[in-house]
Backbone as a ProteinNet text record, in pm:
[ID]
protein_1_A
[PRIMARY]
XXXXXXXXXXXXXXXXXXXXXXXXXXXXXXXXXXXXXXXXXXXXXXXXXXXXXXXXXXXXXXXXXXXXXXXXXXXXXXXXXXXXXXXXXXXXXXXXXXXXXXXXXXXXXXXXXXXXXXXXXXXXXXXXXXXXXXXXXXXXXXXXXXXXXXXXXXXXXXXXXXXXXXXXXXXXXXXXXXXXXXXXXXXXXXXXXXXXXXXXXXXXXXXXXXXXXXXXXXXXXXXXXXXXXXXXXXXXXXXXXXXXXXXXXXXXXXXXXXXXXXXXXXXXXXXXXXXX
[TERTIARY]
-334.7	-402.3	-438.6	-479.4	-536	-653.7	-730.2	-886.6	-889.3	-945	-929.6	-1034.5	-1011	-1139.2	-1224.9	-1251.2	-1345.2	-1451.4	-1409.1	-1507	-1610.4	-1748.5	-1912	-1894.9	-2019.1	-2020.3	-2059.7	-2156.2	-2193.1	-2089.6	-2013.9	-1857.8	-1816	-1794.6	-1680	-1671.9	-1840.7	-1927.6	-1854.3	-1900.5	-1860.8	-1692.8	-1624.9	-1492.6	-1435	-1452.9	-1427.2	-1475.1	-1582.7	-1678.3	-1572.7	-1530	-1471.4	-1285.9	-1267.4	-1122.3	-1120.1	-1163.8	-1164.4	-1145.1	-1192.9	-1169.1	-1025.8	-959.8	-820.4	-740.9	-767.5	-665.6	-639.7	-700.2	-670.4	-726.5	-627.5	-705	-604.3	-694.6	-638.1	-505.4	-407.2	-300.7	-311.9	-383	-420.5	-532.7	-585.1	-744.6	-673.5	-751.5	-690.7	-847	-786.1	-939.8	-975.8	-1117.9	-1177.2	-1274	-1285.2	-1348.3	-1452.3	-1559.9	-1634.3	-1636.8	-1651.5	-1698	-1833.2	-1847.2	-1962	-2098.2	-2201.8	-2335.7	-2361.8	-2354.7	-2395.1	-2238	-2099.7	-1967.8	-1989.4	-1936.9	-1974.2	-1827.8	-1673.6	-1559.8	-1521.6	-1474.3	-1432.8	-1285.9	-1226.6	-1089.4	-1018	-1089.5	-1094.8	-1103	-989.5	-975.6	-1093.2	-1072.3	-1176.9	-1271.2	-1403.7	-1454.5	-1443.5	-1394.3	-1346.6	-1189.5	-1079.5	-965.2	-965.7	-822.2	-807.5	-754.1	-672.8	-637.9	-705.9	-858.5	-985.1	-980.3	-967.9	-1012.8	-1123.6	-1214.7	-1389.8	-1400.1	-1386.4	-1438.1	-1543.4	-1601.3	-1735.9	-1676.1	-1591.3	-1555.5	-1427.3	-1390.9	-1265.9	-1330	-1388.7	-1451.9	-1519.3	-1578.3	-1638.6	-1528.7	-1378.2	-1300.5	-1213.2	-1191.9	-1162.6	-1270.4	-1391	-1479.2	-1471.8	-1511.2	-1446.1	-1308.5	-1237.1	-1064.7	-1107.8	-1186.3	-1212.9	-1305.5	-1397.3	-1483.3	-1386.7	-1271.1	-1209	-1073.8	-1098.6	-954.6	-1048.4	-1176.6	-1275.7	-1301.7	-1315.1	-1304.1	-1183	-1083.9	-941.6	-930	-1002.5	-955.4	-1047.5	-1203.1	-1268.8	-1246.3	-1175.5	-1129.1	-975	-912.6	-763.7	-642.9	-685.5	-575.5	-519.3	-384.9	-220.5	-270.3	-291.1	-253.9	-365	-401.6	-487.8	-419.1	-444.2	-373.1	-426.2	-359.3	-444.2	-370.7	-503.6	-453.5	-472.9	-392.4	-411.7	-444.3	-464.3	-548.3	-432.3	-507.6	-405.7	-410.2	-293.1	-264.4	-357.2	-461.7	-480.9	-430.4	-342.5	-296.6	-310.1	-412.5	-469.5	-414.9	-385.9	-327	-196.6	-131.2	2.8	102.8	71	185.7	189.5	102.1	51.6	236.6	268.4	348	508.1	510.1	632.3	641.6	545.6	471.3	545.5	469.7	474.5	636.3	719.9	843.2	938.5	904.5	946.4	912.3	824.6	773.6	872.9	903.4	989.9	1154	1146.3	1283.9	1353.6	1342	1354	1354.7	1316.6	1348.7	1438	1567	1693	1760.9	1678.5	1765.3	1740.1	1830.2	1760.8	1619.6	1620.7	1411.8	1346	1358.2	1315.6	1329.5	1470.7	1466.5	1382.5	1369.2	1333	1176.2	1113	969.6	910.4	1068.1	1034.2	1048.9	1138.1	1182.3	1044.3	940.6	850.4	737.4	712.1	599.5	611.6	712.1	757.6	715.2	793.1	745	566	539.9	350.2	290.4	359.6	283.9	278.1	426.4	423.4	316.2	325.4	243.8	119.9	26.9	-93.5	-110.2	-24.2	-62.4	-154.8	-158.2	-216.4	-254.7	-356.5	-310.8	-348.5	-351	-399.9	-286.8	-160.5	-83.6	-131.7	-124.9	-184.3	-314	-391	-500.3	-508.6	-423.9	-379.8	-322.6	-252.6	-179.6	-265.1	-414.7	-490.1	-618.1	-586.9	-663.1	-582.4	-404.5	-384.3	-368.6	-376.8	-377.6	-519.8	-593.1	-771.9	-705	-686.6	-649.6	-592.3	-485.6	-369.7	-369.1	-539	-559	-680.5	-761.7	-848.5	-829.8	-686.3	-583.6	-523.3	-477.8	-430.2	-470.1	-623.2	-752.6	-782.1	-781.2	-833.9	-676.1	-557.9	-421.8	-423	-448	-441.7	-353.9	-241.6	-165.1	-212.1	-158.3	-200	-88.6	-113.1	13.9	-0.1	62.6	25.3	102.5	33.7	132.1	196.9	286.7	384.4	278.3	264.6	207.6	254.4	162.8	200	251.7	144.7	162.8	193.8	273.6	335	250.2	167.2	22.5	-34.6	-12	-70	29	-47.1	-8.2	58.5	141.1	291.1	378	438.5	552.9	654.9	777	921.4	904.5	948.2	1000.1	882.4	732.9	592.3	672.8	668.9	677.1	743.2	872	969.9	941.5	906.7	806.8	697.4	635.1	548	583.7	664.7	678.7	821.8	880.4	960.9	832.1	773.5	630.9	564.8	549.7	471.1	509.1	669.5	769.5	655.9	697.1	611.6	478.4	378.6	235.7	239.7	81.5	43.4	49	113.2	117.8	262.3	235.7	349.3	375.5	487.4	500.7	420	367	331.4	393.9	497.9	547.2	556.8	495.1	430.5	565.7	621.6	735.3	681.7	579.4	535.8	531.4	458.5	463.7	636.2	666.3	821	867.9	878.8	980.5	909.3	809.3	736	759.5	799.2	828.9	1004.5	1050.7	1222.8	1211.3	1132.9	1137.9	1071.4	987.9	970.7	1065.6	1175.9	1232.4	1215.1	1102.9	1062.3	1166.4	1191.5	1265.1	1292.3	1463.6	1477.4	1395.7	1427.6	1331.2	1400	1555.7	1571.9	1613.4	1639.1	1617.4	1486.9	1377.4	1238.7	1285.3	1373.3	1327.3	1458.6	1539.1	1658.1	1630.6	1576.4	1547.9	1416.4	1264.5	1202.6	1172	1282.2	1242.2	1249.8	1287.7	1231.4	1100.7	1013.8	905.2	805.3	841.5	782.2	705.6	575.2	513.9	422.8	462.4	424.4	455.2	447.5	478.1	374.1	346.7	313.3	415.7	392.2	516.8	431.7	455.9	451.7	565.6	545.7	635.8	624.2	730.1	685.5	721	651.8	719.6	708.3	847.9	852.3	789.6	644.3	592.5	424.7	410	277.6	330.7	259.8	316.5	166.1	192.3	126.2	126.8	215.1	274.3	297.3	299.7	376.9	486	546	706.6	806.8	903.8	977.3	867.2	787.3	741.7	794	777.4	923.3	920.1	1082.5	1071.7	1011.6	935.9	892.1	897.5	1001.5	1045.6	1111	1146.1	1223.9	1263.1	1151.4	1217.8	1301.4	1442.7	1503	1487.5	1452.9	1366.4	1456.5	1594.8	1724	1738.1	1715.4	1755.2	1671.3	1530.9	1368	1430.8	1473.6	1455.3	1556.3	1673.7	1772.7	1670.5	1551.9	1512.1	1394.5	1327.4	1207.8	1269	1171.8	1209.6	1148	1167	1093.4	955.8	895.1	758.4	673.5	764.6	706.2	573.4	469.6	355.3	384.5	346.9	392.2	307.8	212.5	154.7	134.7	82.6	112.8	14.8	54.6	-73.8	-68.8	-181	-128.3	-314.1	-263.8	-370.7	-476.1	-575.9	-700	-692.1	-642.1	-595.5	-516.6	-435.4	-344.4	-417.8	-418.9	-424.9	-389.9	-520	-387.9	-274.8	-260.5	-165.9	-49.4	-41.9	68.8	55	-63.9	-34.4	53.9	41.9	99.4	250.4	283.1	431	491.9	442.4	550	521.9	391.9	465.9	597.6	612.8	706.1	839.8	813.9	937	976.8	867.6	931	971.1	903	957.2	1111.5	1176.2	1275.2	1425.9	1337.9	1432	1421.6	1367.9	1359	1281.8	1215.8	1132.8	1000.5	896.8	759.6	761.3
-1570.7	-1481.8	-1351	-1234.8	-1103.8	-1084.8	-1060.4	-1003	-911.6	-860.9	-763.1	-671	-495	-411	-426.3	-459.5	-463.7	-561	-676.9	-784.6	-744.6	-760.7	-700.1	-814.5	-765.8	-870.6	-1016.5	-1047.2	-1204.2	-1265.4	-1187.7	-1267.2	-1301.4	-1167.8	-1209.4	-1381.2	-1354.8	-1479.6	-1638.2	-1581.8	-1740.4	-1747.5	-1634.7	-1658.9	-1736.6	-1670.3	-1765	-1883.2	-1927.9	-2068.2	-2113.2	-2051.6	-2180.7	-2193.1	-2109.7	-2106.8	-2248.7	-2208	-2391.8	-2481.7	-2573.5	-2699.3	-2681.1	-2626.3	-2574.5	-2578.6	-2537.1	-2492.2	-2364.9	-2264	-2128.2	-2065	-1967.7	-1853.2	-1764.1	-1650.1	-1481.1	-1430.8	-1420.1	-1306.9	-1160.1	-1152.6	-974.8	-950.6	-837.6	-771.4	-640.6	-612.1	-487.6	-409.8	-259.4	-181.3	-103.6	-98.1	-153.8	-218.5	-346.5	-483.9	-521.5	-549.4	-548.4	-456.3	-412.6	-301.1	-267.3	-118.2	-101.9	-75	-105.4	-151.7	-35	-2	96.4	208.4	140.6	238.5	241.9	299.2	390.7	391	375.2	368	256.6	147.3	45.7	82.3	125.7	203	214.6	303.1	357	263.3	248.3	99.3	190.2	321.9	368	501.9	525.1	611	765.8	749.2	859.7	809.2	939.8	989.3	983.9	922.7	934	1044.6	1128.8	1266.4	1389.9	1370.2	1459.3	1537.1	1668.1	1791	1856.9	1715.3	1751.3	1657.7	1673.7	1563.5	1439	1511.3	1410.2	1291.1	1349.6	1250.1	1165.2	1247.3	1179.4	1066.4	1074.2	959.1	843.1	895.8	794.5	681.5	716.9	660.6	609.9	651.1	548	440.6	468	380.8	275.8	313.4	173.2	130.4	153.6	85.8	-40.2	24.7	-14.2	-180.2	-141.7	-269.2	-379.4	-320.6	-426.5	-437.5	-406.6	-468.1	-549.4	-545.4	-627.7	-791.3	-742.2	-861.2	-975.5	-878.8	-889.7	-1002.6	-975.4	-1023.6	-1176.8	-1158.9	-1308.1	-1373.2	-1351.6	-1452.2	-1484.6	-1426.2	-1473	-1400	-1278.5	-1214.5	-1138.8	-1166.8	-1086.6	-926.3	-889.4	-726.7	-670.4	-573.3	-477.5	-393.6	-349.3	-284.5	-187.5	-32.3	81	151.8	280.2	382.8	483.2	620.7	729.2	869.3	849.3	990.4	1068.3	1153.6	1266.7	1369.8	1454.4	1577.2	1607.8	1707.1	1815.6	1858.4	1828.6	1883.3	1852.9	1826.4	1829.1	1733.4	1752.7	1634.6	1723.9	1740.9	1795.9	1736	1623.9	1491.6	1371	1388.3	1334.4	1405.1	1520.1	1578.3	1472.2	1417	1304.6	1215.5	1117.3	1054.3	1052.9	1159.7	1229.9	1250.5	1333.3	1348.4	1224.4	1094.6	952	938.7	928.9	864.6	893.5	1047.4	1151.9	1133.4	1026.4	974.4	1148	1253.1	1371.2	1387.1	1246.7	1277.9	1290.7	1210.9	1247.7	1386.2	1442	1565.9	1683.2	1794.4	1905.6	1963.8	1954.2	1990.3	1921.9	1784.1	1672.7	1655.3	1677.4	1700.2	1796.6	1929.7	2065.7	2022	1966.3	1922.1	1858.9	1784.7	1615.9	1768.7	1860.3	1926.5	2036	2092	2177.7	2111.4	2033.3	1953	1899.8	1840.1	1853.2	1948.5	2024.1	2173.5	2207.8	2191	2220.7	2124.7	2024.6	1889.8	1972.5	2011.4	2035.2	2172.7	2293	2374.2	2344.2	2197.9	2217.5	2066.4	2042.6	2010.6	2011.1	2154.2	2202.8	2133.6	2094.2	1971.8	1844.9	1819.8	1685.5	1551.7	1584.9	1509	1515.4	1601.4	1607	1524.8	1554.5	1459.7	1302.6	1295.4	1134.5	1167.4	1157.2	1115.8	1117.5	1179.3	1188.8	1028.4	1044.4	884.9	769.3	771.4	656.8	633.3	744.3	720.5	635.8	665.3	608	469.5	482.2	299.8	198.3	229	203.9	143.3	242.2	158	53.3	73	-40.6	-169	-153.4	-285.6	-370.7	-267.3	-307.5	-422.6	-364.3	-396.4	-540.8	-582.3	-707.7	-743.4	-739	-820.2	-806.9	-714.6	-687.9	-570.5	-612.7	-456.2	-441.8	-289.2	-222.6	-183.9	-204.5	-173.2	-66.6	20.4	182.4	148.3	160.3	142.5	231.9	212.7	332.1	332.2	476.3	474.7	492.9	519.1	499.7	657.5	737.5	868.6	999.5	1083.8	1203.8	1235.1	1271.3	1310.2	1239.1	1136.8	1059.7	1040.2	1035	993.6	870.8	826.3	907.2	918.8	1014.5	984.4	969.2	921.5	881	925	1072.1	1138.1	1144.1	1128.2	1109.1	1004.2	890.6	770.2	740.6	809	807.9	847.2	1001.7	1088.9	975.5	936.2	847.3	716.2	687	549.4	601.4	685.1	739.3	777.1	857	917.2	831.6	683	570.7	463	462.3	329.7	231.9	159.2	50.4	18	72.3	62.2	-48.9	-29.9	-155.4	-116.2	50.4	110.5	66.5	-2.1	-85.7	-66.6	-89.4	-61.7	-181.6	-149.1	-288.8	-138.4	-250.4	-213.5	-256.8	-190.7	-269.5	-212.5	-358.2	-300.5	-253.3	-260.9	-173	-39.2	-3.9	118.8	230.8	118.3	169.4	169.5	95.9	115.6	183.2	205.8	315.3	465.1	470.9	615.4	620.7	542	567.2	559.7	492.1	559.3	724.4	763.9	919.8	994.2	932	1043.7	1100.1	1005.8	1094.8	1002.9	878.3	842.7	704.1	656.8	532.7	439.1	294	156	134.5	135.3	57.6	156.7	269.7	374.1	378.8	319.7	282.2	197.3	111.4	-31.5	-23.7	12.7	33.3	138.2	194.6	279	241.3	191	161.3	-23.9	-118.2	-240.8	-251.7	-196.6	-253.2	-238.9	-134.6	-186	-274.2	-315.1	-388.6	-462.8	-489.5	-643.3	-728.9	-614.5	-715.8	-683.5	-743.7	-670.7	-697.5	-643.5	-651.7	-663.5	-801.5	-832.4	-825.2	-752.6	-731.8	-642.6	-659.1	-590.4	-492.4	-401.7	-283.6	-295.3	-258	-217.1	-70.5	-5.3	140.8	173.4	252.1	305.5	218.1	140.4	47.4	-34.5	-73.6	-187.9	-297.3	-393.7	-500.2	-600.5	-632.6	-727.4	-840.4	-958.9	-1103.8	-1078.2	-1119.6	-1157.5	-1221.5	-1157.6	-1209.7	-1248.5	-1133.5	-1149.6	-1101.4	-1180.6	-1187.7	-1035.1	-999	-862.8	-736.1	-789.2	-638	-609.7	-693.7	-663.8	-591.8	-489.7	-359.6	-379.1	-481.2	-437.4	-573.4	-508.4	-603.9	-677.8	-795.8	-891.5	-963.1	-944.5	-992.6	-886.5	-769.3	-668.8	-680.6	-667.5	-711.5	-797	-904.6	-1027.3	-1001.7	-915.9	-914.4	-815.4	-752.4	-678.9	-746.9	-875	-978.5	-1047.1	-1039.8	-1142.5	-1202.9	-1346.6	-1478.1	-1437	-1387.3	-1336.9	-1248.9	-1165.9	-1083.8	-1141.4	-1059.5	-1157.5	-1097.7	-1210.1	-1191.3	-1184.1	-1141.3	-1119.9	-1083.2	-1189.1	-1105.8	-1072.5	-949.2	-887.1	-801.9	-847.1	-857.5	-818.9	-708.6	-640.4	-792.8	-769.1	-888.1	-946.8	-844	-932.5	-1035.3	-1062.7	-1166.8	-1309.8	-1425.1	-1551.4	-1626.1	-1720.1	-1770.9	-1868.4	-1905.7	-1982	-1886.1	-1703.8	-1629.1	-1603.3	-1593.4	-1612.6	-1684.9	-1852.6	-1911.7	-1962.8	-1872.9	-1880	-1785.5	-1658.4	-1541.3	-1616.2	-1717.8	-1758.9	-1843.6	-1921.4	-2014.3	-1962.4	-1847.3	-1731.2	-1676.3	-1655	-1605.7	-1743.4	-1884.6	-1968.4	-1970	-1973.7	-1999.9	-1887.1	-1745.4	-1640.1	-1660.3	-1767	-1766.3	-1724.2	-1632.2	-1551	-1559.4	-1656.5	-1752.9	-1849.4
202.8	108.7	177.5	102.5	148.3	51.3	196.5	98.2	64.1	-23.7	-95	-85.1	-76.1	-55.7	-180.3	-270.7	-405.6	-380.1	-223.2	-217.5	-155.4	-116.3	-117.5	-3.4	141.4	219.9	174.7	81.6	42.1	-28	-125.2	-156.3	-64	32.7	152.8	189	209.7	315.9	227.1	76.7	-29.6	25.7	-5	14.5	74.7	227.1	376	360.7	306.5	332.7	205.7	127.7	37	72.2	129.2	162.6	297.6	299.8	504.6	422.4	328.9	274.2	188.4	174.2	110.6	235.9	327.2	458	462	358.5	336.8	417.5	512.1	572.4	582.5	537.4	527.1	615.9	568.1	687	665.6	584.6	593.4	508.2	520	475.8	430.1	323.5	253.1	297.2	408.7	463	328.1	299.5	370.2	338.4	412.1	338.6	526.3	435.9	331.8	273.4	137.1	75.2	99.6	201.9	217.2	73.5	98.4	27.6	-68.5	-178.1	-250.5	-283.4	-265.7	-296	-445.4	-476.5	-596.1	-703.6	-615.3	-701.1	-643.3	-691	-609.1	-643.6	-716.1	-746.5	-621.5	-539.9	-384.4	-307.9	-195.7	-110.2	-3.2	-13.1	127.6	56.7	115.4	67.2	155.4	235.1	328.3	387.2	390	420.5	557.6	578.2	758.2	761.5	685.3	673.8	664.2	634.4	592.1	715.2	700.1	825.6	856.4	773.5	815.2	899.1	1062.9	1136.1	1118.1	1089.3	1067.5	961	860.3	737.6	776.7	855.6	885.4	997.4	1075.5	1142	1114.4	976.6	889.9	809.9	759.8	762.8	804.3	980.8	1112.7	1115.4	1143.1	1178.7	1061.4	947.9	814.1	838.4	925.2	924.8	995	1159.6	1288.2	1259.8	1118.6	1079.1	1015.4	931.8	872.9	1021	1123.1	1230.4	1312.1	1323.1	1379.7	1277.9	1170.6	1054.1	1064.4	1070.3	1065	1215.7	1327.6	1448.7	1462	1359.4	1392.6	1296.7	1187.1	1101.1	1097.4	1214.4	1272.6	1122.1	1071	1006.3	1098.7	1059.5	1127.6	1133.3	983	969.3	852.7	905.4	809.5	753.5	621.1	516.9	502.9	549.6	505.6	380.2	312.1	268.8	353.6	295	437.5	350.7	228.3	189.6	94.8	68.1	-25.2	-22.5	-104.1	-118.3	-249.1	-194.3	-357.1	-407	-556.8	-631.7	-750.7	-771	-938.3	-1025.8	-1126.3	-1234.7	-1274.5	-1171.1	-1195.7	-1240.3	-1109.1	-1085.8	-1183.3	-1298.7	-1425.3	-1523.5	-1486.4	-1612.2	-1558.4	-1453.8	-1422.8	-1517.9	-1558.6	-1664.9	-1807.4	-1832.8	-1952.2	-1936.1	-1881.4	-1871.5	-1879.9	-1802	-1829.1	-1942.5	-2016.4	-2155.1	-2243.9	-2245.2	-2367.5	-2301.8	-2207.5	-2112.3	-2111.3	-2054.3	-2065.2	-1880.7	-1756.5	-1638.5	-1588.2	-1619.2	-1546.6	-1612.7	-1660.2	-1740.1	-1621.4	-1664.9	-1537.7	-1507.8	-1651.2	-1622.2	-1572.5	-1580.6	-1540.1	-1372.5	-1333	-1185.1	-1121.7	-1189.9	-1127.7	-1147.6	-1199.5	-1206.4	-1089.1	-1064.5	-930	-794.7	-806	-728.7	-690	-758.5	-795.2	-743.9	-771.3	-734.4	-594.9	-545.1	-412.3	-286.2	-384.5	-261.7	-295.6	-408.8	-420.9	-326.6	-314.4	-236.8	-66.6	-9.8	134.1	119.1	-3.8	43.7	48.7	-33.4	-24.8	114.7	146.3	273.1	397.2	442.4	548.6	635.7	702.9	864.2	822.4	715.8	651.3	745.6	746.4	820.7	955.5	1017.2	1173.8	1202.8	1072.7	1098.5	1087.6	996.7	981.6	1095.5	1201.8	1336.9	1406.7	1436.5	1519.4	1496.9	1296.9	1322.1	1348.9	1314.4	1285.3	1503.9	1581.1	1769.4	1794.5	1710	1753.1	1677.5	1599.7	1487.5	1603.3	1685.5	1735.6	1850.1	1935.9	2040.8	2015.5	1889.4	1885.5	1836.8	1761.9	1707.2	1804.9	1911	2062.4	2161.9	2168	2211.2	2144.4	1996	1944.1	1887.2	1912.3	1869.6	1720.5	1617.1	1525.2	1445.2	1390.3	1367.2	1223.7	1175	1105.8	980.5	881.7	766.6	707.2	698.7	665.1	518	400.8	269.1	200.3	164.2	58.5	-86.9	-86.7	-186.4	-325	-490.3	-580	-606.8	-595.8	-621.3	-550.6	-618.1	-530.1	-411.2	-473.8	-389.6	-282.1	-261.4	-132.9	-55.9	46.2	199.3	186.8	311	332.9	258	220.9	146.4	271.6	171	212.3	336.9	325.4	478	600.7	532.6	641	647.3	602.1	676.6	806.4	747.8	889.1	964.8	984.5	1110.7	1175.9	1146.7	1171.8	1220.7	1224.9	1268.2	1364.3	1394.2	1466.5	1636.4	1577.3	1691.9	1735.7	1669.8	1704.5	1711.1	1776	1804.3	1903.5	1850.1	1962.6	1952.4	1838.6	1848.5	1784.7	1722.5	1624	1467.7	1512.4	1361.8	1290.3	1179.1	1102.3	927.8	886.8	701.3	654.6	578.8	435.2	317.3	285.9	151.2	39.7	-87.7	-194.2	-309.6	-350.3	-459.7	-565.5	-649.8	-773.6	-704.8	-571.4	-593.2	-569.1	-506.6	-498.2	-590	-680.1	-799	-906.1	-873.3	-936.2	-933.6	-815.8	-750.1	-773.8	-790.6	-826.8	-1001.7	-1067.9	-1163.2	-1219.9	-1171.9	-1168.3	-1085.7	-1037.6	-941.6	-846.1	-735.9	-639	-505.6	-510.2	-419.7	-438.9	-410	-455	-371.5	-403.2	-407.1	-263.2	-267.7	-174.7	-43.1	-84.7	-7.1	135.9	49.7	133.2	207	160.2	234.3	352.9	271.6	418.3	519.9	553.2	617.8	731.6	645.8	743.2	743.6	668.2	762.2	891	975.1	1065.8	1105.6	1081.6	1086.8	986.9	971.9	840.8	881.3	850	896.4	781.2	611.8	524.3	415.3	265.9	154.6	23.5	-69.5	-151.2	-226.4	-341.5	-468.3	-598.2	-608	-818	-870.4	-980.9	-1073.9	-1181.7	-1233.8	-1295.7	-1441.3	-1526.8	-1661	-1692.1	-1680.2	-1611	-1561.6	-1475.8	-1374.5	-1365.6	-1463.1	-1468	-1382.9	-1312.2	-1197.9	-1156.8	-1126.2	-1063.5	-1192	-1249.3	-1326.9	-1226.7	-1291.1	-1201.2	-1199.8	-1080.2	-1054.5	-1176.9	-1195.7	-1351.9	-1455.1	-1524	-1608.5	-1718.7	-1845.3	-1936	-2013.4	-1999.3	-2051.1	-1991.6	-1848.4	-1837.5	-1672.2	-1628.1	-1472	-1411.4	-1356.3	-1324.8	-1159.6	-1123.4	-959.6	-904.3	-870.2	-840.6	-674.3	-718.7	-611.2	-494.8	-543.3	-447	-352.9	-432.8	-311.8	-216	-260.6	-163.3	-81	-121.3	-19.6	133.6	101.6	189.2	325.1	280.4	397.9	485.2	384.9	425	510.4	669.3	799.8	739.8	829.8	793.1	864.9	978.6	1001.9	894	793.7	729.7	632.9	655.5	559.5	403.4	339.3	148.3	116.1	-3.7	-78.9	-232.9	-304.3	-456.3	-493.8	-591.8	-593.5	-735.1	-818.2	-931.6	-1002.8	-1109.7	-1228.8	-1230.5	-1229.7	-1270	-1385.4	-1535.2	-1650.9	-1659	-1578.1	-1544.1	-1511.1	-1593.3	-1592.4	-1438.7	-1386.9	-1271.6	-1348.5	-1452.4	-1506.4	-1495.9	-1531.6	-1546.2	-1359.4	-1257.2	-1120.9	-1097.4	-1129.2	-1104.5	-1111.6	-1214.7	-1305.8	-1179.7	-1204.7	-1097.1	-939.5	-919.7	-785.7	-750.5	-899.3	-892.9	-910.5	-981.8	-1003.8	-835.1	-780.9	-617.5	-560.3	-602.4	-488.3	-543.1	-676.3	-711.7	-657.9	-623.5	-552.7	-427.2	-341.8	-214.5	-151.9	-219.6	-128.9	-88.8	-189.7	-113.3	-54
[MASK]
++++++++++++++++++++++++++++++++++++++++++++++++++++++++++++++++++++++++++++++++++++++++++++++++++++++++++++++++++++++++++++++++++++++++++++++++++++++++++++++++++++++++++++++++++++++++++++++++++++++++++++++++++++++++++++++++++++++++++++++++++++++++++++++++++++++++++++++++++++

């Protein structure tokens, strides 16, 4: 299982205490957990950016990584799951959406939008990347330090940290650390349906670092559906499987409206593709 950032330290506490009589224990922590005392969006896996170029803030969201790779190391989880912040650019990346809906994206306007927004993303950049490299070097040696690696995730939206080509830079500059992919297929096949970059494009390129995945599924760009849920599955799960080592940690991870009876169906749907 993976704990999840929305859990408050006294859940945490019930959690763990009820997971031992099951045999259940955690292979990854989604940072950052505990949810510190009084957060305000639980939406937000973190309340401060490792990318933020206000020192002070940006330290405040190393130091919350640093609590859940400490968590991560006395309750014997593999890998901590980060986010890494975003690009300001308003509710731009909202008109992709809208352009899918009116199915009007593969048209030329539709490209020149994916193409426009692109370039708005690198100009409002500014050292936000540099600064993520300066937290994910502090992350890297304190993961080191307690045998805990770190899953940097592909995200859902244009706007956040890393995209496609960050990713590669990043894990090219940091061969060998504890800095590693967790790749979540909703948000991938999320992002090949707006046009910003194919599914498997992600995955051929950086499995090898891989050290976990998130499995749900999309009905066009809504994602965290169960695995083969009827009528509304988009991401093809054969291709997934050809890039999953047998070490890779799995995870499903799936909208809260979801029944564990419909949990339980898309797990039986992954045991039947091989892949739980």
């Amino acid at each position: 299982m993976e704990i999840d950032y929305r859990i408050n330290e006294t859940t945490l506490s019930q959690l763990l205490d009820a997971s031992k009589p099951l045999g259940l224990s955690p292979l990854s922590i989604h940072a950052v957990c505990p949810a510190p005392a009084g957060k305000k969006n639980m939406n937000f896996a973190q309340a401060y950016e490792l990318c933020d170029p206000d020192e002070e803030r940006r330290k405040k969201a190393v130091d919350g990584v640093h609590g859940t790779i400490r968590l991560a190391s006395e309750v014997g989880a593999k890998a901590v799951v980060i986010h890494s912040g975003s690009v300001r650019m308003g509710s731009s990346e909202r008109k992709l959406q809208e352009m899918f809906n009116l199915g009007l994206l593969n048209t030329s306007a539709g490209q020149r939008l994916v193409n426009e927004l692109k370039i708005s993303r690198l100009r409002n950049r500014g050292g936000g990347f540099d600064r993520l490299f300066e937290s994910f070097e502090r992350l890297d040696a304190f993961a080191e330090k307690l045998d805990v690696y770190i899953g940097v995730e592909n995200r859902y939206f244009l706007s956040e940290y890393p995209s496609f080509e960050e990713l590669a830079i990043i894990f090219a500059r940091m061969s060998g650390s504890r800095i590693k992919y967790w790749h979540d297929t909703g948000h991938a096949q999320a992002q090949e349906a707006l046009g910003i970059v194919g599914h498997e494009v992600t995955l051929r390129e950086l499995h090898g670092y891989l050290i976990g995945v998130h499995l749900h599924d999309v009905d066009g760009y809504t994602d965290h559906f169960p695995p083969g849920f009827p009528e509304k599955g988009m991401v093809d799960f054969d291709m997934v499987k050809k890039y999953i080592k047998p070490d890779t940690i799995k995870i499903m991870e799936l909208r809260g409206e979801f029944t564990p009876s419909q949990a339980r169906s898309g797990l039986r749907w992954l045991e039947r593709k091989g892949i739980a």
